[in-house]
C-alpha atoms as a printed R data frame, in Angstrom:
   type eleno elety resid chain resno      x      y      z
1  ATOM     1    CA   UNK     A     1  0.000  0.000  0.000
2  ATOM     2    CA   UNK     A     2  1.109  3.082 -0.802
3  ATOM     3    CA   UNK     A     3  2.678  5.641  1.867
4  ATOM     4    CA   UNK     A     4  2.234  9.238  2.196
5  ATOM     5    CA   UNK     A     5  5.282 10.902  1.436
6  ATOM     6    CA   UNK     A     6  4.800 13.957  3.994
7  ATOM     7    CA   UNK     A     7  2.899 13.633  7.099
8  ATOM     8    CA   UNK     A     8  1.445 15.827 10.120
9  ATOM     9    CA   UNK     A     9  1.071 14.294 13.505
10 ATOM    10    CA   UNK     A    10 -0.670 16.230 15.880
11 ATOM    11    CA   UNK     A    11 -1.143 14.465 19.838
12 ATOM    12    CA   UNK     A    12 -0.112 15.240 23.474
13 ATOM    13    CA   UNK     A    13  3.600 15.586 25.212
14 ATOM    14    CA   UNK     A    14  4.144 13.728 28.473
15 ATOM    15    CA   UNK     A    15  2.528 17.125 30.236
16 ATOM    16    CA   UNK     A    16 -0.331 17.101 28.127
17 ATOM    17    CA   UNK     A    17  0.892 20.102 25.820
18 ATOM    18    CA   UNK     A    18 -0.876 19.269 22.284
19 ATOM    19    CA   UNK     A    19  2.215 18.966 19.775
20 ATOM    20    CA   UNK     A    20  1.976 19.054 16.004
21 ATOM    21    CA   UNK     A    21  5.173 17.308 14.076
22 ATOM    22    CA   UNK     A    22  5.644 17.570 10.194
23 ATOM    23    CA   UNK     A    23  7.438 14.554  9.020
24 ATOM    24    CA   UNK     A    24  8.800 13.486  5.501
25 ATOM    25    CA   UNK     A    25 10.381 10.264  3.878
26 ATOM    26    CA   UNK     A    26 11.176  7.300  6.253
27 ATOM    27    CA   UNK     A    27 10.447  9.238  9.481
28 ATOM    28    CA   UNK     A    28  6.828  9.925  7.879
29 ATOM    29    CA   UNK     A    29  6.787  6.331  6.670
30 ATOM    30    CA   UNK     A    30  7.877  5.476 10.433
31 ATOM    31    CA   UNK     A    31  5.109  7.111 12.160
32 ATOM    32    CA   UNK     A    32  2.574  5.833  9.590
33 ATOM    33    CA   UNK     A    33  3.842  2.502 10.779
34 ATOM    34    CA   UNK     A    34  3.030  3.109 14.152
35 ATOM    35    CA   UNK     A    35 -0.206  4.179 13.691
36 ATOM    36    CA   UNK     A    36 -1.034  1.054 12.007
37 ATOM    37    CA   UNK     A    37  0.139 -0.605 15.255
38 ATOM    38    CA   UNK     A    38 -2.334  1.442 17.280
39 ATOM    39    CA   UNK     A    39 -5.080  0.524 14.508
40 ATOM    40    CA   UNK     A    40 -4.022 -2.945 14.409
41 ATOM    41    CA   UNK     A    41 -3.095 -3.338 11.555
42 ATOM    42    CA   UNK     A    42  0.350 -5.176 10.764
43 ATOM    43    CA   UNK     A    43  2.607 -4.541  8.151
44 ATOM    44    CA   UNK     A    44  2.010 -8.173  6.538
45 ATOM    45    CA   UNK     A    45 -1.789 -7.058  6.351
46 ATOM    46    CA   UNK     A    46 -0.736 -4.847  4.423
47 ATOM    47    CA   UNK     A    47  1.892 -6.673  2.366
48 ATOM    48    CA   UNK     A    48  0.658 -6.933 -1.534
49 ATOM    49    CA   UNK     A    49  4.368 -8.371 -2.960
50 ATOM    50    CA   UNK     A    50  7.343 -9.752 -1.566
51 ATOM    51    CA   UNK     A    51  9.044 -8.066 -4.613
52 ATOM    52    CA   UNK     A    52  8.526 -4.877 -2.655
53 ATOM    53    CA   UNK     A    53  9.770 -5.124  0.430
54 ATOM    54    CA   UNK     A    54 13.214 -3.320  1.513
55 ATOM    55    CA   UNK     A    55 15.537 -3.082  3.807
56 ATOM    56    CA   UNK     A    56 15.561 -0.339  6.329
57 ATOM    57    CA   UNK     A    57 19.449  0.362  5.732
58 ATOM    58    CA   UNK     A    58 18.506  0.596  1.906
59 ATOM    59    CA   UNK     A    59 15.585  3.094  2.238
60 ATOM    60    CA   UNK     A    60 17.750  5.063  4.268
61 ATOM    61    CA   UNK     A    61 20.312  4.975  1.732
62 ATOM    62    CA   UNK     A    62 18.439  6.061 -0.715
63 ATOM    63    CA   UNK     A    63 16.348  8.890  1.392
64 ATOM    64    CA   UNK     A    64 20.265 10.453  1.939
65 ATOM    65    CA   UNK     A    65 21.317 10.358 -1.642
66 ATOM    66    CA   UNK     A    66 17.920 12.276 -2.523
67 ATOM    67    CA   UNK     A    67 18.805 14.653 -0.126
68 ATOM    68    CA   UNK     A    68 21.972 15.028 -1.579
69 ATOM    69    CA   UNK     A    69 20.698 15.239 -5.033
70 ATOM    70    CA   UNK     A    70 18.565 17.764 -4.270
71 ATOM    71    CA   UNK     A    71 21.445 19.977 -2.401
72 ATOM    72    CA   UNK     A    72 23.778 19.647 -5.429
73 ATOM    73    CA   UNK     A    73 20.944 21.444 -7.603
């Protein structure tokens, strides 16, 4: 399934303070993740191919070198 790319989490710090967070690429993958967990939902339910999973290491690898791409111009 696909993922949002950008994201905008909005809950409660440990005092009860409401908090907003604006996450992109694998962080906003990350918390989509957990939010599943809280729904749940696993991520095998939501598994369509074994062609697409990836390693963590890999996405990350590939989240810097966008970064980096986009830097350079």
């Amino acid at each position: 399934m696909a993922r949002y790319e950008t994201v905008v989490i909005k809950g409660r710090n440990r005092r009860g303070k409401e908090v907003r967070i604006k996450a992109e690429g694998f962080t906003a993958r990350a918390f989509q993740h957990e939010l599943d967990h809280l729904d749940g939902v696993l991520f095998t339910d939501r598994l369509t191919s074994l062609d697409t999973l990836q390693r963590v290491e890999d996405l990350q690898a590939e989240e810097q070198e966008e970064a980096v791409a986009a830097a350079s111009g």
